[in-house]
N, C-alpha and C positions, 0 to 999 in steps of 0.2 A: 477524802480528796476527790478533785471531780476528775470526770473524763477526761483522756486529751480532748476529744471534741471540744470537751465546755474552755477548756485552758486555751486551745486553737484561736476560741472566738474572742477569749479575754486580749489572746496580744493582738488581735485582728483589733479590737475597740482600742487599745493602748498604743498602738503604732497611728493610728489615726489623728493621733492630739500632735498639736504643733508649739503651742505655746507652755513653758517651762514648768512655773506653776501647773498646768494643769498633768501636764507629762508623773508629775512627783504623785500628785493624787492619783491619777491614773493604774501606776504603779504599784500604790499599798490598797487600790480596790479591787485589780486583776490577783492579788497577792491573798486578800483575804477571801476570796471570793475560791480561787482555786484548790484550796486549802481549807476551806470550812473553818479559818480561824475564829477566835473570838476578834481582834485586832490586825492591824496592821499598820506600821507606820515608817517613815522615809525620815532621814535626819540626817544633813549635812552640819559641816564647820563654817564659819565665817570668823571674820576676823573683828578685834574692838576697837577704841581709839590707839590703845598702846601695843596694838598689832598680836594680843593672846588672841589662841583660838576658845570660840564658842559653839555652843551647839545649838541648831537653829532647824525648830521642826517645821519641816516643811507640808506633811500629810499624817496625819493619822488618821482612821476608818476603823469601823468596829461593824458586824455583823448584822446589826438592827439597823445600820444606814447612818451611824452616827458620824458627822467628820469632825475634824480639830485641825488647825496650823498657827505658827507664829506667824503675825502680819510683818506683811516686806517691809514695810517703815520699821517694825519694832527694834529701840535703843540694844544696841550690842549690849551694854553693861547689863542689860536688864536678862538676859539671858542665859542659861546652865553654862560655867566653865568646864574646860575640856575634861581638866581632871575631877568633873563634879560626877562623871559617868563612868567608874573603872570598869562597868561588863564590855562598855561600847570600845575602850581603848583596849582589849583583852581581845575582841573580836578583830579588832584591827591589827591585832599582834599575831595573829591567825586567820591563814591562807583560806580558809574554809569558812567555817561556823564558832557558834559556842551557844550550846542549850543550857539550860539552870530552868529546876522548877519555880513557879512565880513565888512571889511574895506582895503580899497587901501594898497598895491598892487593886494590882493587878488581879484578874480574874482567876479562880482558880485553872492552874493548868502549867506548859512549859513556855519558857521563854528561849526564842532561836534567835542569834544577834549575828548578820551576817556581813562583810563590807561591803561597801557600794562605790565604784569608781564611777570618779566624778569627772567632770574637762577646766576642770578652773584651779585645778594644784592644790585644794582643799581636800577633806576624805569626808566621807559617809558613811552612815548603815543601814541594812533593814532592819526593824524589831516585828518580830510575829508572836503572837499569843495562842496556843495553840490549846484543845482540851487533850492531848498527848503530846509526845514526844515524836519530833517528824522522822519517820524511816527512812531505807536508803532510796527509793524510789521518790518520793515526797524532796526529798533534800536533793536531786538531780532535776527533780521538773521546779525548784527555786532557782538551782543554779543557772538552768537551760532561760526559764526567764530573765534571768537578771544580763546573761552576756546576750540578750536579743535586747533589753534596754540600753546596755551601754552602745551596742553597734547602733541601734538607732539614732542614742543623742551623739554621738560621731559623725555620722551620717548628715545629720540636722545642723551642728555647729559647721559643718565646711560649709553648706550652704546658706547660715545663718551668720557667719563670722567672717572678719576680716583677716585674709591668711597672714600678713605680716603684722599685727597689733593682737590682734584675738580680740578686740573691741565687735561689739554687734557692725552689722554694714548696712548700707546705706540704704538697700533694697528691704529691710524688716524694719525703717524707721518707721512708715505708716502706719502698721499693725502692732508696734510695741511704742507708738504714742497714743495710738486709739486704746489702747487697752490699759495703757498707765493712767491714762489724763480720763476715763470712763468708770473707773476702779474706783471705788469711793469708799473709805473706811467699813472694816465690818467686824468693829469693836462690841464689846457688851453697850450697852446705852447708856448702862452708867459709869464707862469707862471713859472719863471725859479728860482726867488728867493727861493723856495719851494725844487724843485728839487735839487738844490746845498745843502739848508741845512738838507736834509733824504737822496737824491740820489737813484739808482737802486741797491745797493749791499745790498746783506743777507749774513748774518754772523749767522754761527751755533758752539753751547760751550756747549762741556759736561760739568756739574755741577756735584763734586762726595763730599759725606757728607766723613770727615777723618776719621779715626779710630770708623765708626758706628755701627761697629762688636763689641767693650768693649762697647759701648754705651749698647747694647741691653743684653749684656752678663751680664753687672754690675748692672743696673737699669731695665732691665725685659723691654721686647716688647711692653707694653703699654705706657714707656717710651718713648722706640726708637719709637712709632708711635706719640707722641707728638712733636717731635723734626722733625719728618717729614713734618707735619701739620703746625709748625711753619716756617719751612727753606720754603714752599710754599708760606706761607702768607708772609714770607721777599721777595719771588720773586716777587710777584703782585705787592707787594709796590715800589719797588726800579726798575723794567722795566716797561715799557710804554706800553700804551690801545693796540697795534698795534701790539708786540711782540708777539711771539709765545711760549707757556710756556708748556713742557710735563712731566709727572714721567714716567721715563723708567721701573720702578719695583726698589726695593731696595731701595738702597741710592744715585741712579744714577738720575739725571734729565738733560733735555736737553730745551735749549730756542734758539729759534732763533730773534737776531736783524737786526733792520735794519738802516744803515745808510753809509754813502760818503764814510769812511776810516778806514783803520786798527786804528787808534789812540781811535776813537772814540768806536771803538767796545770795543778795550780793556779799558778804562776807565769805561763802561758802567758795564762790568763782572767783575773790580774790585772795581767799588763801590759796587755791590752785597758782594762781598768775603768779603771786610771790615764791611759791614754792618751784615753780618752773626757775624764775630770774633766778633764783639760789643755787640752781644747782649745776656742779660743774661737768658739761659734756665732756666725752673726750674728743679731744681735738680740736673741738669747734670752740669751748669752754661755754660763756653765756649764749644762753637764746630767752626768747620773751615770744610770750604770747598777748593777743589783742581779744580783749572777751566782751561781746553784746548778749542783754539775756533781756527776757521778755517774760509774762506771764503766761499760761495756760489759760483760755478764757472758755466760759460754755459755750458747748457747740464747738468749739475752731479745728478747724482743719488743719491738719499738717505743714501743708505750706504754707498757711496764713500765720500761724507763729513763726515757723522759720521766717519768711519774708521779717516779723517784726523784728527780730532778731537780730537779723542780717545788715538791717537797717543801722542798728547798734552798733555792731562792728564795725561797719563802715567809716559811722562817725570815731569809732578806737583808733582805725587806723589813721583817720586823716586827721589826728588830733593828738600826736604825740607817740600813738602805739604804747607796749605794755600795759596797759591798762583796762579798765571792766566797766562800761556803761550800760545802765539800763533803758531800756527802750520805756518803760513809763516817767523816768526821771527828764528823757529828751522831753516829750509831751509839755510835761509838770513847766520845764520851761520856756515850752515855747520855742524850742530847736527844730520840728518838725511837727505837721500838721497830719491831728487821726484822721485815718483814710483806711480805706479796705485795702486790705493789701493782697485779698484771696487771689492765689493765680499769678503774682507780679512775678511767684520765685518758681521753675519747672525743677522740679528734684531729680525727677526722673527721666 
């Protein structure tokens, strides 16, 4: 194992990352590195279409510098079921650890399977490959790092999160559309079946709640903040692990998806819409949301999708409401004329 010095400077490099992904790598490199493992690797849960849990690696790292992870687009179904891992749900039934020596594939050596608390009501774990079995000292400088990760990503979600939705907020949309809409598959090359059915296009849709002005006016603010808290929890459920989901403030929210084609984007924002009209609030009963979306285009700036977006909506709202238009289909007919729109919308 290494010194505390060398451990010191691992979380000094691991506190330093800001973005999620890299946080999760971060993690199983400070882990194997302090430790002289063979391995190290990070694995949370997510959920599928029919709401089982999966398991979804997010880091694995190996000694010679090798990494691995499942890609953010990758299909739930395609993924390990929860009960496909009984060491990881064993170690999740236990407060501590759970060692077991390896077996093929694994390297020879011990395997340590610890949990990992998460902020999204899913669970996790570490896996460490170890060429022994970790001692009491070794098993305290895991534990000591892992409650300095969790207080970090704590730390990071207040200031990256929206406190009444838990949706990202409006100040990290810049840096987590630059980094979604810049992120470009990094499939094997001949992994092409994959890339046809997610593709390189992002697609960005302002979501606007209808008339949540009489909502809040009729039923009093702590109404309208349950109806907010709930159109959230319909977003989670109805887009996918890999989406990007923000509250702009108000009644405004923005998600970005990803996938091949126009068709699909728009099906994806109007099973949201539909599943919003379905559902019964309390007190208020229906509400309806108004959805514009737009493409991701190279190069584009933040606000210059939003602004096309917005543009969409607009035309949602002044056109019936409930409903989902896309900002290339106005174009397509002639309902508005392309223009740069860099700069029309201030986010911030």
């Amino acid at each position: 194992m290494n010194s505390p010095q060398g451990a010191m400077e691992q979380l000094v490099t691991l506190t330093s990352l800001r973005d999620r992904e890299q946080l999760d790598q971060g993690l199983a490199q400070a882990l194997c590195r302090i430790l002289d493992a063979h391995e190290a690797g990070v694995h949370r849960t997510i959920r599928d279409g029919e709401g089982q849990r999966r398991w979804f690696k997010c880091a694995k790292v190996t000694a010679s510098g090798g990494f691995d992870c499942d890609p953010s687009w990758a299909e739930p179904e395609s993924l390990p079921a929860f009960d496909d891992e009984p060491l990881r749900q064993q170690a999740l039934e236990d407060p501590s650890m759970l060692q077991v020596p390896t077996r093929a594939p694994l390297p020879p050596g011990w395997l340590t399977v610890m949990p990992l608390n998460t902020d999204d009501g899913e669970v996790g774990v570490v896996e460490l490959v170890t060429p022994d079995s970790l001692g009491i000292q070794a098993v305290r400088t895991v534990h000591t790092v892992l409650q300095v990760f969790d207080n970090f990503l704590r730390l990071l979600a207040s200031s990256q999160r929206d406190p009444l939705t838990g949706l990202l907020n409006r100040q990290t949309f810049d840096t987590s559309f630059l980094s979604a809409s810049l992120r470009r598959d990094m499939l094997a090359p001949g992994d092409t079946d994959r890339r046809q059915r997610v593709g390189d296009q992002w697609w960005l849709g302002v979501l606007d709640i209808d008339f949540f002005k009489k909502v809040n006016d009729q039923y009093g603010h702590l109404i309208g903040d349950e109806v907010l808290v709930l159109v959230a929890r319909l977003m989670r459920q109805t887009f996918r692990h890999y989406d990007r989901l923000f509250r702009f403030g108000g009644e405004e929210f923005v998600v970005m998806v990803r996938c091949p084609e126009e068709a699909g984007a728009l099906a994806a924002f109007d099973r949201f819409r539909q599943r919003v009209a379905s559902y019964a609030f309390p007190q208020v009963g229906q509400v309806t949301v108004s959805v514009g979306f737009t493409s991701v285009q190279p190069s584009d700036s933040p606000s210059a999708a939003f602004s096309r977006a917005d543009v969409a909506v607009y035309h949602a709202k002044h056109h019936g409401r409930n409903r989902v238009i896309s900002h290339p289909e106005l174009l397509r007919a002639g309902t508005i004329k392309d223009a740069n729109l860099e700069g029309d919308v201030e986010l911030f």
